[in-house]
C-alpha positions, 0 to 999 in steps of 0.5 A: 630689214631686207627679207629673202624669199625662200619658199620652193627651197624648203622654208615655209615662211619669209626669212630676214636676210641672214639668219639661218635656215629653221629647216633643213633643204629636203632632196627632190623626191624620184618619181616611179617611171614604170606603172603599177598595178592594183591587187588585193596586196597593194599598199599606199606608197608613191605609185603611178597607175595608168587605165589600159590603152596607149592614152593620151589620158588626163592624169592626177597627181594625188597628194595626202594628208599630213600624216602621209601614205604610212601608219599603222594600217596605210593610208587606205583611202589614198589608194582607194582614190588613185582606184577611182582616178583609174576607172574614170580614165586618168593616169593617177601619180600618187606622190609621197612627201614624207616617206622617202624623208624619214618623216612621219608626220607633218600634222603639228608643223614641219620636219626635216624641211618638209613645209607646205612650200616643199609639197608645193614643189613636190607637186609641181616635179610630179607633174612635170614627170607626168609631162614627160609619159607618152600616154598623158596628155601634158596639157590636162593635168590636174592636182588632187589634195586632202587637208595638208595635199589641200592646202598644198593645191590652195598654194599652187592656185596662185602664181604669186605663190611659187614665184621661182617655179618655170615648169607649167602649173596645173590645168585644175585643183581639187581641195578636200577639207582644206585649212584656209586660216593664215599660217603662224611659224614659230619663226618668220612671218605668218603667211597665207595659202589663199592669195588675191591673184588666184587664177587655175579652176579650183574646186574646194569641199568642206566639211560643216562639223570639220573643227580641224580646218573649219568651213567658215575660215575658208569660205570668209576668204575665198568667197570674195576672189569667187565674186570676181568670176575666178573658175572656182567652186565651194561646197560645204556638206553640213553634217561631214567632219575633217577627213570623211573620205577616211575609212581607216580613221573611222571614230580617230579623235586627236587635239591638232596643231592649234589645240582643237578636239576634233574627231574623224567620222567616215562618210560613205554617201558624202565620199561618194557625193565628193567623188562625184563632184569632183570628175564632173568639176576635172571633165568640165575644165580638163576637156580634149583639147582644151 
């Protein structure tokens, strides 16, 4: 049976021809235009925040975990990262795929549309908004993603994996514990986020005792695309678990998607070992002028 491609439209799998849409088309998301500031009363929300100075600066689009920038406390760590992204020179966007859906949640699968795919998408827009400022520079604009963002960032790496999309794709990607396991939607065909055509400078960081999104799943199938000299960077730190940049879920425990027991425990010297690999990985593949 013919199977129609639907991936940027909202569908996360591969659809026979003429069956139903399992998930509902989500709206593009509306991108701040005016910068916003830090303060003691700021919150995690869709925001754009630029360093002073008429730029061009690089710029980060910042992209969350599957529960997004809402909780009960905000995803904290998100805006500590788009403080970090500031005082190192960049431009950050830090972009909200639920929120403005009415979605909660994606960490047991999709809802209201909102699919890997469609954070594929949301990205893409987030960068091409970026484009669009007198103050960043167009050709340095890169993706940061955490476990869902993550996986998002593994996607956009491949141009097989957004074949419908014209805008420029990113100068450079950073994965924070990301899932490499192949997907299995209860309908359609399994997928994966990690293809052979892999071709933008990634940086993927693992933890050792992450049991959500395991080290070895990932390095089993990106360790052969690194030995055909593709720009790619691993690093595995053995002691960290899922999420060790998240301070607000110090100690959170929760069985996930595949019915794993795992545990968060945050780390203060690997978030600040992360942070740093990080800008030297972006100052090495997003250079002036490059």
């Amino acid at each position: 049976m013919k199977l129609l491609w639907l991936g940027l439209l909202g569908a996360c799998f591969l659809l026979p021809a003429g069956l139903p849409l399992a998930q509902p088309i989500p709206e593009d998301l509306t991108f701040p235009v005016e910068r916003s500031s830090f303060s003691v009363f700021s919150r995690p929300q869709m925001a754009l925040y630029k360093p002073e100075g008429a730029g061009p600066f690089p710029a980060l689009v910042l992209h969350h975990q599957c529960g997004g920038l809402g909780g009960r406390a905000g995803n904290q760590s998100m805006l500590t990262w788009a403080k970090e992204a500031v005082a190192q020179g960049y431009v950050a966007m830090l972009i909200d795929s639920l929120g403005p859906r009415g979605v909660d949640t994606v960490c047991m699968g999709p809802k209201n549309g909102v699919t890997f795919f469609r954070g594929a998408k949301d990205a893409l827009q987030a960068a091409a908004h970026l484009r669009t400022l007198p103050y960043v520079d167009g050709k340095r604009v890169a993706l940061v993603g955490f476990s869902w963002g993550a996986m998002v960032g593994l996607l956009n790496s491949s141009p097989s994996a957004v074949p419908t999309v014209t805008t420029p794709r990113f100068a450079a990607i950073v994965s924070f514990y990301p899932g490499c396991f192949t997907l299995r939607p209860s309908i359609g065909s399994p997928y994966e986020l990690i293809r052979p055509d892999l071709d933008t400078p990634l940086l993927v960081m693992m933890g050792g005792q992450d049991t959500e999104t395991p080290a070895e799943e990932c390095l089993q199938k990106l360790q052969p695309i690194q030995s055909k000299g593709v720009a790619l960077q691993l690093h595995v730190y053995p002691e960290a678990t899922h999420c060790w940049d998240c301070k607000h879920l110090d100690g959170f425990s929760k069985t996930d998607s595949r019915g794993s027991r795992v545990s968060y425990k945050y780390s203060e010297e690997v978030t600040a070992d992360s942070r740093q690999r990080m800008f030297e990985f972006l100052g090495q593949t997003m250079r002036p002028g490059s």
